[in-house]
C-alpha positions as CSV (number, residue, x, y, z in Angstrom):
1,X,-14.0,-15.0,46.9
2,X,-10.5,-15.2,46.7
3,X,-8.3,-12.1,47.7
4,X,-4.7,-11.0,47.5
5,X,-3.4,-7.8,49.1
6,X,-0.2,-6.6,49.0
7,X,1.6,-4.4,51.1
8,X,5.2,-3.0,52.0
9,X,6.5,-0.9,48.8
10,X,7.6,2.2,49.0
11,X,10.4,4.3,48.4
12,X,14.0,3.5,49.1
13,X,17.0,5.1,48.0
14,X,20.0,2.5,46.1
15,X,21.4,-0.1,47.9
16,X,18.6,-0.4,50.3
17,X,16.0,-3.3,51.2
18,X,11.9,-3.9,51.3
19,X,10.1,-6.5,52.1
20,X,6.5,-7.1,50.1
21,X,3.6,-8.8,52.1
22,X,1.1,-10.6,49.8
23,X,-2.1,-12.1,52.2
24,X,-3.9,-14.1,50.7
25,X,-8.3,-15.0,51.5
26,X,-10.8,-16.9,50.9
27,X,-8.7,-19.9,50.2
28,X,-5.7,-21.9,51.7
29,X,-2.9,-21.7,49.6
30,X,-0.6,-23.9,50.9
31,X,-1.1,-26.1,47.9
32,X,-0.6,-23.4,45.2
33,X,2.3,-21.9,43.8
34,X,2.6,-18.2,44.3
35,X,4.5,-15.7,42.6
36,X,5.6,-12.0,42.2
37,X,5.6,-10.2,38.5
38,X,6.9,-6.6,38.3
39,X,5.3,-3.7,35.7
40,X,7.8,-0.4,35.3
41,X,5.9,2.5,33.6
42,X,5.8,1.7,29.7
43,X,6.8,-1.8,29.9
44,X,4.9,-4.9,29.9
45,X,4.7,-6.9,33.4
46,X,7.8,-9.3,33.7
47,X,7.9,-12.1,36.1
48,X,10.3,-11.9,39.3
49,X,9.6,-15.1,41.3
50,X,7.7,-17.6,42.1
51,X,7.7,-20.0,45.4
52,X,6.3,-24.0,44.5
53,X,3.6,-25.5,47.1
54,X,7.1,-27.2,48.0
55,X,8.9,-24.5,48.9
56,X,11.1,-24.7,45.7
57,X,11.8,-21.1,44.3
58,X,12.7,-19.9,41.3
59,X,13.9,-15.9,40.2
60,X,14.2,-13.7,36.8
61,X,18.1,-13.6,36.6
62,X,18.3,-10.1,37.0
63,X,17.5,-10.2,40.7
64,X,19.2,-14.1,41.7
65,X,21.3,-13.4,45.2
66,X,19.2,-10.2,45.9
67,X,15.5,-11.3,46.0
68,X,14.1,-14.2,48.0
69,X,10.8,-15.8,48.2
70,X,8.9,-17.0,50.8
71,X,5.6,-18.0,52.1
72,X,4.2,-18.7,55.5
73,X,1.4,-21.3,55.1
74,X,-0.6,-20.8,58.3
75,X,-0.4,-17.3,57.6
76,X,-1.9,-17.9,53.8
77,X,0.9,-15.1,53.2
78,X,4.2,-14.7,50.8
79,X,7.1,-12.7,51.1
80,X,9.3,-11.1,48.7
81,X,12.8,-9.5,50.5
82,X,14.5,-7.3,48.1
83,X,17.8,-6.3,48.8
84,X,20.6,-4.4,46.9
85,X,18.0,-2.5,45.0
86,X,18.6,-0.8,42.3
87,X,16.6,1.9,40.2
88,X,15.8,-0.2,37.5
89,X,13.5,-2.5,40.0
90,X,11.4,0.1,40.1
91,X,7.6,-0.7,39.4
92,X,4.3,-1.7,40.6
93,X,4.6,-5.2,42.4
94,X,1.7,-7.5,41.6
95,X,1.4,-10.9,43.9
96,X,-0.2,-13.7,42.0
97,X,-2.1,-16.9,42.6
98,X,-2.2,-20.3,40.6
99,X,-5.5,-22.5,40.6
100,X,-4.4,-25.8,40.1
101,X,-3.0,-27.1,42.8
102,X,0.5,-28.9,43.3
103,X,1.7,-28.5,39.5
104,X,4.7,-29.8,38.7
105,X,6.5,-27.1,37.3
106,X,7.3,-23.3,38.2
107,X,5.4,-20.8,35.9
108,X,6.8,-17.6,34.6
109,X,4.1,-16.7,32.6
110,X,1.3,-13.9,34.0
111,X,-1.0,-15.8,32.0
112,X,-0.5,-19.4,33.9
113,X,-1.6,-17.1,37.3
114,X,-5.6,-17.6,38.1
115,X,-5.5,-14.6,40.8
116,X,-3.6,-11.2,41.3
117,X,-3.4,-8.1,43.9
118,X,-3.7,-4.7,43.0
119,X,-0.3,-4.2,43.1
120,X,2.0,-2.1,45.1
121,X,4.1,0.6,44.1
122,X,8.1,0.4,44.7
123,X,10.4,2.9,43.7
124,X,14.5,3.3,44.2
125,X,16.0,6.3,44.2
126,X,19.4,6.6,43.0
């Protein structure tokens, strides 16, 4: 049964950093892309980034030069650093999963994502 569990939101005021924690089990995903979407109270859930089973990363412009991705294989675990947050990155932060394994292509779409966390909640203060 595959798993993800998120960890590491909370609240920060402007300006400040997080870092998310998405571990991943019951399968190796060293082979999978991974991403992060974002859902802010009343909106639907946007994409924010994504990290390739290559290590190629791609990010929603609204956070390019403040967000990166990363993922530690033998750890079955992927990061998401936020830095120079702002209030509008406020939301619930949901890690997700694909299923098919070494795709070509980055997806940005929540439906392209097989498996998802429970989210965790990040809010900036201004």
């Amino acid at each position: 049964q595959v798993q993800l569990e998120e960890s590491g939101g909370g609240l920060v005021q402007a300006g400040g950093s997080l870092r998310l924690s998405c571990a991943a089990s019951g399968r190796t995903f060293s082979a999978y892309a991974m991403a992060w979407f974002r859902q802010a109270p009343g909106k639907e859930r946007e994409f924010v980034a994504a990290i390739k089973w290559s290590g190629s990363t791609y990010f929603r412009d609204s956070v390019k030069g403040r967000f990166t991705i990363s993922r530690d294989n033998a750890k079955n675990t992927v990061y998401l650093q936020m830095s120079s947050l702002k209030p509008e990155d406020t939301a619930v932060y949901y890690c997700a999963a694909d299923n098919r394994p070494l795709r070509a292509v980055i997806n940005t779409q929540s439906g392209e994502y097989a498996y998802w966390g429970q989210g965790t909640q990040v809010t900036v203060s201004s």
